[in-house]
C-alpha positions in Angstrom: 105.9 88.9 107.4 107.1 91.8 105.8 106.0 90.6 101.8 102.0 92.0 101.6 99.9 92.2 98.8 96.3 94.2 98.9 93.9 94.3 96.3 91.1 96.2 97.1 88.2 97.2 94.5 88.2 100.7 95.8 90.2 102.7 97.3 94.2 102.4 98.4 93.5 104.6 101.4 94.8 102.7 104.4 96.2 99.7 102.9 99.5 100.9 102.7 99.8 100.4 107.2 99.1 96.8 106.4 101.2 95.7 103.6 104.4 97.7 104.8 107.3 99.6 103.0 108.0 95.9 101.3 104.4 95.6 100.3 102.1 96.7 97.3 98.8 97.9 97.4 96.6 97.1 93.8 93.5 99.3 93.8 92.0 102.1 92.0 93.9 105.3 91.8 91.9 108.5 90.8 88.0 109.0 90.9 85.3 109.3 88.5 86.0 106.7 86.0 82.9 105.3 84.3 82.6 102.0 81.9 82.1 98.5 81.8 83.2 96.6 85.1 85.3 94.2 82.9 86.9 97.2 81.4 87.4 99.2 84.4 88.7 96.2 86.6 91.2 95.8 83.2 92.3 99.5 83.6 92.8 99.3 87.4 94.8 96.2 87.3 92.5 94.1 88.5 92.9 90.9 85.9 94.3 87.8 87.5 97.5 88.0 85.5 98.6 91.7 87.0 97.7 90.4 90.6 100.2 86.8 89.9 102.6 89.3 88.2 102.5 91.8 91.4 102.7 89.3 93.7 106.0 87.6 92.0 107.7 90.8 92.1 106.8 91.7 95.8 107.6 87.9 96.9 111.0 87.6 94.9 
């Protein structure tokens, strides 16, 4: 399997050994953001449609 897609709620560190030079990692990038859950998940990419969207592109 060389198609991987991680979503993690915090940090990318050490996804990227799992999903591969084919894979994509969706999590937050940067530090210190504060808000709403809703609109920080929003932000970071974490909305069902981006995740279906990543996944297409990754999968072909």
């Amino acid at each position: 399997v060389r198609k991987r897609v991680a979503v993690e709620a915090l940090s990318d560190f050490g996804w990227y050994k799992y999903v591969g030079l084919d894979g994509r990692v969706i999590a937050m990038e940067g530090f210190g953001a504060s808000g709403p859950a809703a609109t920080l998940f929003e932000h970071f990419g974490f909305t069902v449609d981006n995740v279906v969207k990543t996944v297409k592109e990754v999968i072909g």
